[in-house]
N, C-alpha and C positions, 0 to 999 in steps of 0.2 A: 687724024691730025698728027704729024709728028715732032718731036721735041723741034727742031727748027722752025716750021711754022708758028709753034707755040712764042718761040723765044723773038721772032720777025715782030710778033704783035704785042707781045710787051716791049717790045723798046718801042713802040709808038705811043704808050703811057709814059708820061710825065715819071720822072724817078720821085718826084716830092708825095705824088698818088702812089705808088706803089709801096711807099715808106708809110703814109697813113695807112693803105688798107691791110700793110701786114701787123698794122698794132692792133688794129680792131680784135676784138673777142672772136672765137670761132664759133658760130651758131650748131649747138649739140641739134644732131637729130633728132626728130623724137621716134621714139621706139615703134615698133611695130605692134599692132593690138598684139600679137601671139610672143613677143618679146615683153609684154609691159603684163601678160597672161604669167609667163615663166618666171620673172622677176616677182608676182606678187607670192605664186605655186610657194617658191623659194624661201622666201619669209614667213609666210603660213610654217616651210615645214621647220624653219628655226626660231621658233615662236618660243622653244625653251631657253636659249640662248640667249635672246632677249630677253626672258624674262629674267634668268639668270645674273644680266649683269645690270637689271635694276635691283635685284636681291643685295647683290654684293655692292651696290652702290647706296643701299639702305644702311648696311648691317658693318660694312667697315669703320664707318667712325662711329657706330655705337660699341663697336668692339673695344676700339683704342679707348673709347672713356669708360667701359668698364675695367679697364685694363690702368688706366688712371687712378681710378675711385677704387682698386683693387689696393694701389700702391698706397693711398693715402688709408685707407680704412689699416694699412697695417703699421703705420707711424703713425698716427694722429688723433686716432678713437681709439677709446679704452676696449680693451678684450669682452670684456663682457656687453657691448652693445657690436661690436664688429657683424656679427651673426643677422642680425633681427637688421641692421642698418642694411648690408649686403644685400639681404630678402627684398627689401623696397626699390632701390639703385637694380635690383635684375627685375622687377617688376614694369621700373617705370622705363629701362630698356626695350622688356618685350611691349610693351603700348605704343612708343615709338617705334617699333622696326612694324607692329602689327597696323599703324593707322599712317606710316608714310610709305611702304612697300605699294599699295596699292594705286599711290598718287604715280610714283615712277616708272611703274611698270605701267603704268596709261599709257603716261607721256613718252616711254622707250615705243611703246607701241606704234603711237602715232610718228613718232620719228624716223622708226625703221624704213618706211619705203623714203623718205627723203633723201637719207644717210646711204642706208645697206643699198636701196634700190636705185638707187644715184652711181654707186659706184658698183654694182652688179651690172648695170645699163653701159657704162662708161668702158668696164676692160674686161668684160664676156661679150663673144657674137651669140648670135641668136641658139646655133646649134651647141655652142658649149654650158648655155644654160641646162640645155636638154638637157645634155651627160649629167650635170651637175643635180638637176632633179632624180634623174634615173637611179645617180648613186647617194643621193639621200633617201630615196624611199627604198634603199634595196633594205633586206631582210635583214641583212648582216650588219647591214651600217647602222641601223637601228638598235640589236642587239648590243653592236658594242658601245653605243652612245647611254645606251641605259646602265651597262657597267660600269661606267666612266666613275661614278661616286666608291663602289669600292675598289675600283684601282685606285685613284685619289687618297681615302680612307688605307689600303693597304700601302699605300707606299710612302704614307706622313708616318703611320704609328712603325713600319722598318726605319725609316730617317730615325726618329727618335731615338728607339732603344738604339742605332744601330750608332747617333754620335751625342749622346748622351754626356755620357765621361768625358767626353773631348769637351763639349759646350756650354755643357752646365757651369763649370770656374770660370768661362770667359765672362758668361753672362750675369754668375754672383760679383765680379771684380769689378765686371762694369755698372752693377747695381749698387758699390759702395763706393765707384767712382762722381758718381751719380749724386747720390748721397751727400757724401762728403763736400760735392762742390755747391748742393743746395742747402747745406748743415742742418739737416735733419739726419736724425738716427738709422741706418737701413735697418731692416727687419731681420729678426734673427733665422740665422740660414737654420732649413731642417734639413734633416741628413737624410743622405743622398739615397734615393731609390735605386733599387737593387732590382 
């Protein structure tokens, strides 16, 4: 059939149908058993991933409130309980990241083909899943996916030492800016690690 034919028989629709049927939603295909095969391959083989960013969606606002209750234990409780108070607040931390990590990483689970496989399904064809299996399970990709924590680990503790001196003053100024504007005492700075 060629574009002219094509365009002969739409002008004998009504232009008010053709305005309705281009609002209509587009009816997604459904996948192919061996496409809906590679999409789920695919999530199996990033099951760490997932679980990973129910880790960190456990474990980051327990961080910030230790990170709170860090700053208050050093204005606000006397020295000699700081210690023993500390020990309970990182207690009752690890029981929440230990008894809600498992809720989330369920539900990350059950998610992933919805979410990941919705949009693996959406803007992979079928043979790009392949390659994309192919080079997750290769040898190499594996290896360096298991390295990924002391790359991470080596290049936070280089960051550190390496702008230390530059960050640390911004971060004390901003801690008695801090301070000052909730008039409480800041904490006495300890000197500077070498």
């Amino acid at each position: 059939m060629t574009c002219l034919s094509t365009l002969r028989r739409l002008a004998l629709i009504p232009a008010a149908t053709l305005v309705l049927l281009a609002a209509l939603p587009a009816q997604a295909a459904e996948p192919s058993p061996a496409k809906k095969e590679l999409i789920a391959k695919i999530i199996s083989l990033q099951q760490g991933g997932i679980d990973g960013i129910a880790r960190s969606l456990v474990e980051q606002p327990a961080m910030a409130l230790m990170q709170q209750a860090g700053m208050i234990l050093q204005t606000r409780v006397a020295p000699e309980k700081r210690e023993a108070l500390a020990k309970e607040i990182q207690a009752d931390v690890r029981k929440y990241v230990e008894e809600a990590t498992p809720i989330v990483r369920e539900r990350a689970q059950k998610a992933a083909p919805g979410v990941m496989g919705a949009l693996l399904d959406e803007r992979f064809t079928e043979d790009e899943l392949k390659q994309l299996v192919a080079w997750l399970e290769s040898p190499v990709v594996r290896r360096y996916q298991q390295m990924t924590p002391d790359i991470q680990k080596g290049m936070s503790e280089k960051l550190v030492a390496d702008t230390r001196a530059a960050v640390e003053p911004k971060l004390q100024a901003l801690d008695r800016s801090i301070s000052t504007r909730l008039g409480v005492q800041p904490p006495a700075s300890a000197p500077a690690k070498k």
